[in-house]
TIFIDREN-116867 format. One record per residue (C-alpha): residue number from 1; residue in three letters; chain; x, y negated, z. Coordinates in steps of 0.25 Angstrom, whole numbers, plus 2048, in hexadecimal, padded with zeros to 3 digits. Each point is the difference from the previous one (the first is absolute). Layout:
PT/n/res/chain/u/v/w
PT/NUM/ALA/A/X/Y/Z
...
***
This chain:
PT/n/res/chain/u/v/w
PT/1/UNK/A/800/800/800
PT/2/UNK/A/804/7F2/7FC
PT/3/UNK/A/801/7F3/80A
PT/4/UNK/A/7F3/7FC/7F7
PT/5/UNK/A/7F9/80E/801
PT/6/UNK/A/801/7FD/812
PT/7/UNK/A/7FC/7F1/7FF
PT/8/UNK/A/7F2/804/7F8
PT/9/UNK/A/800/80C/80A
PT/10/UNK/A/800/7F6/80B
PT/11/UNK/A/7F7/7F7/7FA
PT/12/UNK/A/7F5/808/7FF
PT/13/UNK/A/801/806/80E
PT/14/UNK/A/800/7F2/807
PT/15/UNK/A/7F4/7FD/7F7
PT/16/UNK/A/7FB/80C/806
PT/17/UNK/A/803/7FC/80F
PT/18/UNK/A/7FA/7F0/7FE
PT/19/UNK/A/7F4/805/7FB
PT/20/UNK/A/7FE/80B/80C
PT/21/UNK/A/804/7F4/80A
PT/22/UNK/A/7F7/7F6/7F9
PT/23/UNK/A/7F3/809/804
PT/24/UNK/A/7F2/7FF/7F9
PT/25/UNK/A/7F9/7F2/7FB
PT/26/UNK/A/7F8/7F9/807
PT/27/UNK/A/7F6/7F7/7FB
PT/28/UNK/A/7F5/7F9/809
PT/29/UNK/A/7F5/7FA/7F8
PT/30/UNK/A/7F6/7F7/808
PT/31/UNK/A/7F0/7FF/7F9
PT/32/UNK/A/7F4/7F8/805
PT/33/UNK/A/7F2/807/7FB
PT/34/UNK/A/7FA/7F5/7F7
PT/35/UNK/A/7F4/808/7FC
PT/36/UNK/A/7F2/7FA/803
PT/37/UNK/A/7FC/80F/807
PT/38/UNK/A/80E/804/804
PT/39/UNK/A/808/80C/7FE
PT/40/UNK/A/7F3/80A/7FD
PT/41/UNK/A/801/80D/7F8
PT/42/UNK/A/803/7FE/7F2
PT/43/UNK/A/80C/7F7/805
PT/44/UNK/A/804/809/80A
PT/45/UNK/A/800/80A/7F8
PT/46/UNK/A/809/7FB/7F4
PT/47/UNK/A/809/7F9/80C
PT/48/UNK/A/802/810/804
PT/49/UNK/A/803/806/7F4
PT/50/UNK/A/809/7F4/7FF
PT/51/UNK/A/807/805/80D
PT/52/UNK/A/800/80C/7FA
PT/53/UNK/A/80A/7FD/7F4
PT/54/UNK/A/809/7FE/80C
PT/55/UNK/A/80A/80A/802
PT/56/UNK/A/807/7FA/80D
PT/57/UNK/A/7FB/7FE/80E
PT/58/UNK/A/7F5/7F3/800
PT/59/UNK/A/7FA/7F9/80F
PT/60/UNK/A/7F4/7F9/7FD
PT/61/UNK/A/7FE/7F5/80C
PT/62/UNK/A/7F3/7F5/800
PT/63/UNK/A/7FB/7F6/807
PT/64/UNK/A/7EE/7FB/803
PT/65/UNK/A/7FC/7F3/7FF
PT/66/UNK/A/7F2/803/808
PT/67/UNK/A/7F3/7F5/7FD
PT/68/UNK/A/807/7F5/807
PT/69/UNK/A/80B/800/7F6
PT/70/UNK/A/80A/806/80E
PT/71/UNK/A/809/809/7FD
PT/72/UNK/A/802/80E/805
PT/73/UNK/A/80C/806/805
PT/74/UNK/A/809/809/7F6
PT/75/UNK/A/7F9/80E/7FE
PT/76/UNK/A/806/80C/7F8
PT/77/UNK/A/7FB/809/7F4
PT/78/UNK/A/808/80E/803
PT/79/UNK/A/800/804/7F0
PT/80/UNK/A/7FB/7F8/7F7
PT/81/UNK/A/800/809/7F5
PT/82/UNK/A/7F2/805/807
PT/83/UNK/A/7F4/7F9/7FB
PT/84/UNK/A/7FA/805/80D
PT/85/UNK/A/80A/7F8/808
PT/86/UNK/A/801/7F3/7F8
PT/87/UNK/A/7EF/800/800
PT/88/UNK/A/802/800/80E
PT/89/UNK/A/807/7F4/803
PT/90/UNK/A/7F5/7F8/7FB
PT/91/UNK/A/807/7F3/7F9
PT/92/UNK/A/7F9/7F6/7FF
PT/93/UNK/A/801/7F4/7F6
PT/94/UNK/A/80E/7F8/806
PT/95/UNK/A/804/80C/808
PT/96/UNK/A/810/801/7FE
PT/97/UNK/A/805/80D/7FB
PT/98/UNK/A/810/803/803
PT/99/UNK/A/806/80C/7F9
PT/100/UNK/A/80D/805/801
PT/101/UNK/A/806/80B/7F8
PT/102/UNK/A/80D/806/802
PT/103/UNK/A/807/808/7F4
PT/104/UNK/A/802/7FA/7F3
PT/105/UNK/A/7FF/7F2/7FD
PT/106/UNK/A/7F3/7FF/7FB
PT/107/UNK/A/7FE/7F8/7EF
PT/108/UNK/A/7F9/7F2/7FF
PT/109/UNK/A/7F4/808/7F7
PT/110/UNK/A/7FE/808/80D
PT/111/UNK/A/800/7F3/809
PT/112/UNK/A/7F6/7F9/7F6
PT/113/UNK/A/7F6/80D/802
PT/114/UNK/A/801/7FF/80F
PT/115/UNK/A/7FD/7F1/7FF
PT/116/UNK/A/7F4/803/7F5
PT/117/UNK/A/7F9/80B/809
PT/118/UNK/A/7FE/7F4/80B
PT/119/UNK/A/800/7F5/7F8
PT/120/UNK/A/7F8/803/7F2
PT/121/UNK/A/7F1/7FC/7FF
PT/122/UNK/A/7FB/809/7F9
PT/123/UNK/A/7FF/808/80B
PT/124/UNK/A/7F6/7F3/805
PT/125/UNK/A/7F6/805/7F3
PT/126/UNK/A/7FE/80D/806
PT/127/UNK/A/7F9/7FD/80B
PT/128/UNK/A/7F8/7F6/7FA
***
């Protein structure tokens, strides 16, 4: 083996080594539910089958506002990929929604689907 043949070697392992030490991504995403009847089921369910593109590990979070526009503490969502479990936090219009997934990094076309399930009206017509 030549001195090049060992500096290649080399660089390849400690590419190796910074990307083990680095760990997975983590990407936090904040969302305020701007639909007129909240996150109800059509929504819920496209925001789950969203989730469930996701290979990596995702913490949902939210907070309430209740009629009085006071907010509630932060609750959790233990998985939500599960319709059940997203259906179940009941957020309302202006509740604010904190994900986090850990894994990898996540493309600006899968942002702008999490930011259309909370934020596009067409899910306002459905209710209608």
């Amino acid at each position: 083996m030549n001195t090049e043949d060992n500096t290649a070697i080399l660089e390849a392992k400690k590419e190796t080594l910074d990307s083990v030490v680095e760990g997975p991504v983590v990407t936090k995403i904040k969302e305020t539910v701007n639909l007129e009847k909240g996150l109800h089921a059509r929504p819920a369910t496209d925001f789950t089958n969203l989730m469930k593109e996701y290979q990596g590990d995702i913490e949902m979070s939210f907070r309430l506002y209740d009629e009085e526009d006071r907010l509630y503490p932060k609750d959790k969502c233990e998985d939500a990929r599960s319709i059940f479990c997203v259906l179940g936090c009941a957020l309302d219009k202006n509740s604010e929604v904190y994900l986090k997934f850990t894994g990898k990094e996540l493309s600006e076309e899968y942002k702008a689907k999490v930011h259309d399930v909370f934020n596009n009206p067409k899910y306002n017509k459905l209710l209608s």
